[in-house]
N, C-alpha and C positions, 0 to 999 in steps of 0.2 A: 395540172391537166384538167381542162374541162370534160364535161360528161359529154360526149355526144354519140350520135350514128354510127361514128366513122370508129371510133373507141371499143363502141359495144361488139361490132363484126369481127373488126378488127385482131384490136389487141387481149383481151378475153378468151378470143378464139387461139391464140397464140399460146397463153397462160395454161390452156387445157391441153394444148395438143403438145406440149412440154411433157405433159404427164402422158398421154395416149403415146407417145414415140418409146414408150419403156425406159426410157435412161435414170428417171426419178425412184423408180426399185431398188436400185444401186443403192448401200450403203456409204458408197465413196463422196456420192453426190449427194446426199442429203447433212453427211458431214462438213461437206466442202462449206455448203450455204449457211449451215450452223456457224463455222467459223470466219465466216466472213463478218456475222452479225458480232461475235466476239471483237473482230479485227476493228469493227463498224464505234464500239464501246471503247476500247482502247485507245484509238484514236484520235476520241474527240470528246473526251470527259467533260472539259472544262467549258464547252460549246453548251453540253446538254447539261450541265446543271446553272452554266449561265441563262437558258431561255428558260428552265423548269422555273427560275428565280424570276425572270420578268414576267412570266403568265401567273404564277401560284405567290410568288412571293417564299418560294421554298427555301430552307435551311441547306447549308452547303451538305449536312449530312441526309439530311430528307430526300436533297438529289441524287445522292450518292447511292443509295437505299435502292432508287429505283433501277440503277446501274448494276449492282451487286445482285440482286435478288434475279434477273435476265443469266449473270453469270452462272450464280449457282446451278440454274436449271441447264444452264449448256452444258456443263462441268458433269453434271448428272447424266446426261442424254448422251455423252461422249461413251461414259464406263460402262451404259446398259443399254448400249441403240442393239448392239449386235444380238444381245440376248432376246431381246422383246420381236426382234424381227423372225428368230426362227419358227417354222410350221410347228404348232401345237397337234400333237398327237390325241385324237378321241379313242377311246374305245367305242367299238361296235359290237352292237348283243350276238351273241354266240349263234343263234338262230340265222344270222346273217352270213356264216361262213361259207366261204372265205371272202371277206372282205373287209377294209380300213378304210378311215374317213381322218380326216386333219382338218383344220382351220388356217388360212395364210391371211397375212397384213398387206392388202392392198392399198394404196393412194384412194384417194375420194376424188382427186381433182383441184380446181381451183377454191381457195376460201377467200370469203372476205370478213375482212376484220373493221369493225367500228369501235374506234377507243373513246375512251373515256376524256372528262375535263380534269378530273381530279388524280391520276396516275397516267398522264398522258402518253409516256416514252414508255413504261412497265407493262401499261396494259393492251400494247400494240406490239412490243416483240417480243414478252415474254409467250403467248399463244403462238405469237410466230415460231419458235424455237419449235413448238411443239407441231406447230404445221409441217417444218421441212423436216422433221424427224419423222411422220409417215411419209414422206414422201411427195407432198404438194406444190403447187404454186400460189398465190397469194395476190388480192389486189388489198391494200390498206387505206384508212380514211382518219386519218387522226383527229381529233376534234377540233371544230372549229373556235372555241371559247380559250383556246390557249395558240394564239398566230404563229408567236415564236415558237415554241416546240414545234406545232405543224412543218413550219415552214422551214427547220434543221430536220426533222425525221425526212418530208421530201426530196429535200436535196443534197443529204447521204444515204439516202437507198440508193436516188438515180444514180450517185458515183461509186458505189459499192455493189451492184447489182443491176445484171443483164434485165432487158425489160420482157424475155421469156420467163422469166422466173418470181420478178418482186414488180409490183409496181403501187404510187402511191399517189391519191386523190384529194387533193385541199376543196373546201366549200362547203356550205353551212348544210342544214335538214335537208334542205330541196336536195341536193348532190348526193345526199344520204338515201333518197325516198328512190332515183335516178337508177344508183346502182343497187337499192335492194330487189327492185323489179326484176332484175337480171338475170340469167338462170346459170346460180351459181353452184358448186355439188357444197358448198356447206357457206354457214353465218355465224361469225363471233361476232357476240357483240356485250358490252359493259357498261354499264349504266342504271336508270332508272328503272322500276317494275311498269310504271305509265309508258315509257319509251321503247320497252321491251315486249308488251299485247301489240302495238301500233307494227312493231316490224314481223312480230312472228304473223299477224295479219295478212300483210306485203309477201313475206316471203310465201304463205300457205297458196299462192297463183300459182306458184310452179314447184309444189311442194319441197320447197327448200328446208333440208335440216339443220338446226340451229345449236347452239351451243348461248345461252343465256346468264350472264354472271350479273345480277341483278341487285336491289338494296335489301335491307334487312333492320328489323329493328331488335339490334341485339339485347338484350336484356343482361342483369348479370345480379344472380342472388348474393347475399354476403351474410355467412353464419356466423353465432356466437363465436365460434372457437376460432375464424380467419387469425391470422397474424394483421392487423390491421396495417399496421406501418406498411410492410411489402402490400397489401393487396393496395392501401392509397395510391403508392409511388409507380406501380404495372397499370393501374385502373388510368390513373392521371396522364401517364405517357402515352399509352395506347387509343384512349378520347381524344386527346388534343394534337398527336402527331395529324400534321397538315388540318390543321382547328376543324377535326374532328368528322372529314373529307375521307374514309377509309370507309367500303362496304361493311368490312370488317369492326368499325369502331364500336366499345359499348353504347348502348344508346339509354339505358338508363337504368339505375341499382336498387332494389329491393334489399334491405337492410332491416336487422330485427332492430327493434324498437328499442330494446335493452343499450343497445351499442351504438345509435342511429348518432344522436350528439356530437359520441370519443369519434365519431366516424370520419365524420363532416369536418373536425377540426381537422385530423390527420389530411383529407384530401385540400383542408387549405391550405397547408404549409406547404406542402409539394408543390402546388401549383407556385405559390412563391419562390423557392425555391430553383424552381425548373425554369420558372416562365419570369421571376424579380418583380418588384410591387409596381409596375407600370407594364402588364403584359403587351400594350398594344408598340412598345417600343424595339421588345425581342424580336431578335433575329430568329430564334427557333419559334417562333409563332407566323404560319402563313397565315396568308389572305384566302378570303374567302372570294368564293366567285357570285356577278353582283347580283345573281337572281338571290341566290341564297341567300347573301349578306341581307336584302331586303324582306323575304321573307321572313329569316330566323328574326331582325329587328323587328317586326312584327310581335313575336311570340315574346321576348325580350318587355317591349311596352306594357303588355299584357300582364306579367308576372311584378315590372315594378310598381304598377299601379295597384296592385293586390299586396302587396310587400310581403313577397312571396322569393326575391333575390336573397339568398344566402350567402353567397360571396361571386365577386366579380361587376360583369353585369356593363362595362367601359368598351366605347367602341368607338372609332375612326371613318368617317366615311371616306376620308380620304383615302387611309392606307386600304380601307375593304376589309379593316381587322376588329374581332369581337375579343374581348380575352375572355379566359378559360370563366366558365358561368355554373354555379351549383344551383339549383332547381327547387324549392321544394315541393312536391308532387303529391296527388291523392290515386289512390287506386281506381278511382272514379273519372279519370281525367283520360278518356279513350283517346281526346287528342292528338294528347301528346305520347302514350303510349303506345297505339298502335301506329303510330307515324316514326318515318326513319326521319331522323331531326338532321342527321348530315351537316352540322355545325359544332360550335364549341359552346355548346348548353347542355348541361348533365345535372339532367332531374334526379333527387332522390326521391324514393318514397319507405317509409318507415312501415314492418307488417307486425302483425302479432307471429304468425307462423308461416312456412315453405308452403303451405298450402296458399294462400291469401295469394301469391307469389304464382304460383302452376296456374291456378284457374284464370286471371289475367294470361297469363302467356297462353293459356288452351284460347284463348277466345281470338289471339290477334294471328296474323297469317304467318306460316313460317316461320321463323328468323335463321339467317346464313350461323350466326353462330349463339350458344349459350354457354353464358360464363357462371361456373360455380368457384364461391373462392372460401376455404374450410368446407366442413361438414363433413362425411365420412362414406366407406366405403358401400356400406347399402343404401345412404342418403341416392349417391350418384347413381348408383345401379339403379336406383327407381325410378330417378328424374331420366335418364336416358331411354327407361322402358318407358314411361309417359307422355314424354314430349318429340316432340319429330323437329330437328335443325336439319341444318347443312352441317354442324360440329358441335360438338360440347368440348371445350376446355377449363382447367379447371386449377383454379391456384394460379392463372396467368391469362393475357387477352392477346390477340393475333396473331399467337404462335402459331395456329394452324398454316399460317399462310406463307409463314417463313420454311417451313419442311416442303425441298424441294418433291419428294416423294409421297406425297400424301394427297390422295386428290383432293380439289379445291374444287366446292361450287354450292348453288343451294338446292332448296326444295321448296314445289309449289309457289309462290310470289316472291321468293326472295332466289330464283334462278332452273335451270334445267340446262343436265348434262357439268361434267365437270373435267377439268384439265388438272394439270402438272407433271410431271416424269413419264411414268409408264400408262396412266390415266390419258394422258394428252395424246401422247402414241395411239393408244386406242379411239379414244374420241375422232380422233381424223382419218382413222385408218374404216376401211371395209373390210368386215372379218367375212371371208368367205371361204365357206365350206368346200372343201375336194372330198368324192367317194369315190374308192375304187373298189369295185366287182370283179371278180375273178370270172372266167371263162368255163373255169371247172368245176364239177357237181352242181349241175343245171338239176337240180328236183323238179319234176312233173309237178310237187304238191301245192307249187305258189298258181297253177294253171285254174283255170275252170277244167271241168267240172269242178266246184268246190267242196262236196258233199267228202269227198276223200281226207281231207286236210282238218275238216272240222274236230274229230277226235283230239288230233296233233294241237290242233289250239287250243283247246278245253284246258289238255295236260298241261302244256306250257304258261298258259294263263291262268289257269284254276276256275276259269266261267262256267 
């Protein structure tokens, strides 16, 4: 569908007044559309992880990943719509009696969703889930950097989905810039921190609130006492799932110095292992997308000319594929460490202490998540009081993002505002306030003169 005139008046106005006609309050109806998105997955599996495979170059289970993780959050959103929707009871201070105040979960309206290049089908319905569980309508814009997907999500909405309810937009930034102008009652959007100032911008014309799931440059300390084998074999999987294309991926390890060597071999075996001594041949190894791929090759030149590659470092222009790449890195190297690297290059760096480790991380913006792997129970307690993420996990890497119930988002450059289960509920929902005033015992003392009352407030306040 193109952007035009006739769209904006139009069908927009259609998508809103779906919610304005009341019928989207219904718990029946916002179930319905949940399961149609189910019905939407069932389907047509082998559709969506065959184009996930021709735009990303994804692994049968990579695709599958993206299918299951949408399910869970329906699965969730099924067993606890009804509880999340009932009025929240406030207490009102005594002074006010007789009267009660509550909170209810209204609809916001229409949202629109900009997905992502790198989870293109995940990060388009699984927010959706969360839209028509307050209640919404939706217009979506899949990315233009993956056709195939685009071009299967458009044309299983339009056959599974009235176009009062879902509707879906193919076309590159301009189509993007089009409909953020628009006056929407909310913006999902996932992607980059640069592409994420540029819209919150656009939308700030008609003050649209936003929901921002942004990059991050996860960091991930590793203490004397880790179990090294397991943190190699979770560090290794969780980097290189989709070559290393996850907000979520570490981006690069602090390792004491003692254990930094035993470290480095353990994560080369894994990769062997995982990925076989010709990475760029695996099937479980995606492609990268080509801005990346060029960039990262960039930064690649850079480190072999230094002979600074510690294992890996082989790459295809054809296939778009880097294999999995070890780093070695200086604490001095802001680079590469305040940068979200969003490839399959994983710098180490060797410290003397957790300290050398924090003050880097104080200095670089955010990150969505920090990984601790050993260490101990007031190590973490401290590192969590001094540093600010989006998550701290710890002995494992993107688990946060697999707990359908745990809100998912960042903070400051690496996102604003967060979703999943009862988070998502609320993120789209407008909590608005009912007071009810009783009719009875009307006090003179709330009137002017005020000079009366004043006593009354002293006591009650203590001023």
């Amino acid at each position: 569908m193109k952007i035009s005139d006739k769209f904006h008046l139009e069908d927009i106005y259609k998508l809103k007044n779906t919610v304005l006609t009341g019928k989207t309050e219904d718990v029946k109806w916002r179930i319905k559309n949940i399961n149609i998105i189910s019905k939407l997955l069932d389907e047509n599996k082998k559709e969506i992880i065959k184009s996930l495979f021709i735009d990303l170059g994804k692994s049968e289970i990579e695709g599958l990943s993206e299918i299951l993780l949408v399910k869970e959050e329906i699965s969730l959103i099924k067993k606890k719509l009804n509880s999340w929707m009932r009025p929240k009871k406030i207490n009102t201070p005594f002074y006010l009696f007789p009267s009660s105040s509550k909170v209810i979960y209204e609809p916001l309206g229409c949202v629109l969703i900009l997905g992502p290049y790198n989870y293109p089908l995940l990060y388009i319905l699984k927010p959706l889930v969360n839209i028509f569980s307050a209640g919404n309508t939706a217009v979506i814009k899949p990315s233009e950097k993956c056709p195939a997907t685009s071009k299967l999500i458009k044309m299983l909405t339009s056959k599974y989905f009235h176009k009062d309810v879902l509707l879906t937009v193919e076309g590159d930034y301009k189509q993007s810039i089009k409909l953020i102008k628009q006056n929407f009652d909310h913006i999902f959007f996932t992607g980059s921190t640069e592409t994420g100032k540029s819209i919150m911008k656009l939308a700030s014309k008609n003050l649209t609130p936003l929901t921002l799931e942004l990059s991050g440059t996860n960091p991930v300390i590793l203490f004397k006492n880790a179990d090294l084998e397991v943190a190699a074999k979770r560090i290794v999987w969780g980097k290189f799932f989709n070559s290393g294309q996850s907000c979520m991926a570490p981006n690069h390890i602090f390792v004491d110095k003692e254990i930094e060597n035993n470290f480095i071999e353990k994560l080369k075996e894994c990769i062997v292992n995982f990925y076989g001594e010709d990475p760029i041949i695996s099937e479980n190894l995606s492609k990268l997308e080509k801005k990346q791929f060029t960039s990262t090759i960039e930064i690649l030149k850079q480190y072999k000319k230094e002979k600074r590659i510690l294992f890996g470092g082989t790459f295809s222009k054809k296939k778009l594929k880097i294999s999995p790449t070890i780093l070695r890195a200086k604490l001095s190297e802001t680079n590469i460490l305040q940068k979200e690297l969003f490839s399959s290059l994983l710098p180490v760096i060797g410290i003397d202490d957790k300290e050398s480790a924090l003050k880097q991380i104080s200095q670089t913006s955010k990150p969505l998540a920090i990984y601790l792997f050993g260490g101990n129970k007031k190590i973490h307690k401290e590192i969590s009081k001094i540093t600010s993420s989006g998550t701290i996990c710890i002995n494992d890497v993107m688990l946060p993002v697999l707990i359908p119930n745990l809100p998912f988002g960042g903070i400051g450059k690496s996102g604003m505002g967060k979703f999943h289960g009862e988070e998502g509920f609320r993120n789209f929902s407008n909590q608005k306030t009912i007071t009810y005033k009783s009719f009875l015992l009307d006090s003179n003392l709330r009137y002017p003169p005020y000079k009366k009352i004043m006593k009354f407030i002293r006591f009650i306040f203590r001023v």
